[in-house]
C-alpha positions, 0 to 999 in steps of 0.5 A: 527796434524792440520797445522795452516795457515796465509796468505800474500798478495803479489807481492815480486817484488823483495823479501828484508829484509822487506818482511822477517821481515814481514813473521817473525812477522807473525809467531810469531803473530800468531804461524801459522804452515805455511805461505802461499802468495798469489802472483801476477804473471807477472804483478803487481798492478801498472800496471807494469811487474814483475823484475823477472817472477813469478817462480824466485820470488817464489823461492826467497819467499821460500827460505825467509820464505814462505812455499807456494805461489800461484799465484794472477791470472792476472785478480785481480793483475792488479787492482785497490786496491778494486778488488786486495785485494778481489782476494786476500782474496778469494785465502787465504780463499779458502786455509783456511788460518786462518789469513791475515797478512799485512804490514800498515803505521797505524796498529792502524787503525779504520777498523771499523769506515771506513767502517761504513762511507763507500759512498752509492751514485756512484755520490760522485766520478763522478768528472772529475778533480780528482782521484777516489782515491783522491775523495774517500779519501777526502770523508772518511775523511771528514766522519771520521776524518782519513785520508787513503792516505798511500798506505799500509794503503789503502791497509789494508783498503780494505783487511778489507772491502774484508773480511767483505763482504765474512763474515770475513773468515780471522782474520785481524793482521795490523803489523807496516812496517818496514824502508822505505815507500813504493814508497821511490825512493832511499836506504839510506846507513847503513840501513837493509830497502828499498823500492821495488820502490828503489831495482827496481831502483838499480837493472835495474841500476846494482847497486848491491853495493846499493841492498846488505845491504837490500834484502836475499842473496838469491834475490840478486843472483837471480837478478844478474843472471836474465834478468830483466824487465820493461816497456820499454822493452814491449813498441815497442809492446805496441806502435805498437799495439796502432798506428795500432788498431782502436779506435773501438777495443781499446773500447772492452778492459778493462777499455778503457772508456771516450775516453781515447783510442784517447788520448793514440793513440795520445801519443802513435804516438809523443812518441818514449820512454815509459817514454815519452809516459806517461807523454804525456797521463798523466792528472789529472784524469789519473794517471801514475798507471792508464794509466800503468794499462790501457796499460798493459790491451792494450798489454795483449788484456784484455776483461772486462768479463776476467778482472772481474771475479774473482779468478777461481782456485789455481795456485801452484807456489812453497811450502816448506815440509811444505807448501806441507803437508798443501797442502795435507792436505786441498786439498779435501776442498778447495773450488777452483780448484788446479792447479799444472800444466798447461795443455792445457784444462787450457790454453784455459779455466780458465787460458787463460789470465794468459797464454797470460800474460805469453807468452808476457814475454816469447817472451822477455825472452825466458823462458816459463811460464806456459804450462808444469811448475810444482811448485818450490820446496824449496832448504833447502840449502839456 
């Protein structure tokens, strides 16, 4: 029997009840045999580390339904929306996955009629006084009357247009989300939905009293077992290697332009706090996730040909019997290198940022990250 595959974009940071109800529908949406993730690792698209480190979260998605998860290389997860769905889009169609599956405010949305309407002059958004993603949305709406400002509908957006320019090679289905939005600060009482924002927020609190109702039982342990992270905890690195770099140096790394090095070196030597740090670099133009974006490519030392190269392999993180007997089943096919251990041609090759992605959390946790790993295999008990 062929094995029918439908693919999730995702961060699970961490995995809840929504993430489950969403990899449920998809199944019976589609009746795929296996749901395969293509999740971030480390770092994640707001420019943020990971709760838990990647393998912590793939066992938590496998033990919630998914049947394999590969990792979204550091080089598309840390990105802008555009370059985080078109690396996410490549892995699920490398895989032959025959659908993408996506959580949307608006899972009616005209896809269509967006792209049709799509800017050809890069002038349009060239203005210093606001976002790129203000400029870009406001553009949009004025060609079309619909307005892309939830960031799940922006999201499914591009997952479509990525599609579109790699020739449709996955069948898109919007699903309808299910309780909180997405940046939803707080869990409301007697409800099954919360945001990641709000868990997050609860769980560096050790408020597990909040987080009990709204994620798998099987996350909870995880969190309460695990040593968990945010930015504070890299940002004595993070400013140390502001204060002592050269603005020079700083210039070579990834999306380090318009001078923004000297203003992020400034805030950088008033701050003694990342949270004061941010607000001192904010402006308009610079958001809280593009300086976050931009900080985590300081601390990762990420290079522009690094940043822009795309998905180069398939890194498997974990899968289920399920997932391993597709993986058996398409592995000579598959259009991309599989990677299911990392060895040192790896680490100094294709996987060398990945690696130093990993390595940064290694030195706060102490738990390696990738040399040595072998993909998580599922607990049928849980």
């Amino acid at each position: 029997m062929t094995l029918q595959a439908v693919g999730i974009i995702a961060e699970y940071n961490p995995f809840h009840n929504g993430h489950a109800y969403q990899i449920d529908q998809a199944r019976q949406r589609t009746g795929a045999d296996v749901v395969v993730a293509a999740m971030s690792g480390n770092w994640v698209q707001r420019g943020e580390p990971a709760l838990m480190d990647k393998w912590q979260r793939t066992a938590a998605a496998l033990a919630g339904g998914v049947d394999l998860v590969v990792e979204l290389p550091t080089a598309s997860a840390l990105q802008p929306a555009h370059l985080f769905a078109a690396g996410g889009v490549r892995l699920l169609a490398a895989l032959q996955c025959h659908w993408l599956a996506f959580g949307t405010e608006h899972p009616d949305m005209d896809y269509q009629r967006l792209m049709a309407h799509l800017p050809t002059n890069p002038a349009t958004f060239k203005r210093f006084d606001q976002t790129y993603a203000s400029l870009f949305q406001g553009y949009l709406r004025e060609q079309t009357g619909i307005t892309l400002n939830a960031a799940n509908d922006i999201l499914g957006f591009f997952y479509a247009l990525a599609n579109r320019r790699a020739d449709r090679p996955l069948t898109l289905l919007p699903l309808a989300r299910r309780g909180s939005q997405h940046n939803d600060a707080t869990i409301t009482a007697d409800t099954a939905f919360a945001s990641a924002t709000a868990i997050r927020s609860a769980a560096l609190a050790g408020d597990w009293a909040a987080i009990e109702s709204v994620v798998p039982t099987s996350t909870l342990t995880r969190l309460q077992q695990t040593q968990l992270t945010s930015w504070p905890d890299f940002w004595p690195w993070l400013r140390y290697q502001l204060v002592s770099s050269d603005v020079a140096d700083l210039r070579q790394l990834y999306q380090i332009t318009e001078g923004v090095e000297y203003r992020l070196k400034r805030a950088a030597l008033a701050s003694s706090t990342f949270a004061t740090f941010m607000h001192a670099a904010k402006t308009k133009r610079y958001t809280y996730t593009r300086i976050q974006r931009q900080a985590a490519g300081i601390l990762l030392q990420a290079k522009p040909a690094e940043m822009l190269a795309g998905p180069q392999y398939l890194r498997v993180l974990g899968y289920s019997a399920a997932g391993q007997a597709y993986l058996h089943q398409i592995k000579k096919q598959v259009a991309l290198p599989l990677v299911s251990r990392a060895d040192r041609d790896w680490q100094k090759g294709p996987g060398e940022l990945d690696d130093r992605a990993g390595a940064i959390r290694t030195l706060l946790t102490g738990i390696d990250q990738d040399y040595g790993r072998i993909p998580v295999k599922k607990d049928d008990s849980e």
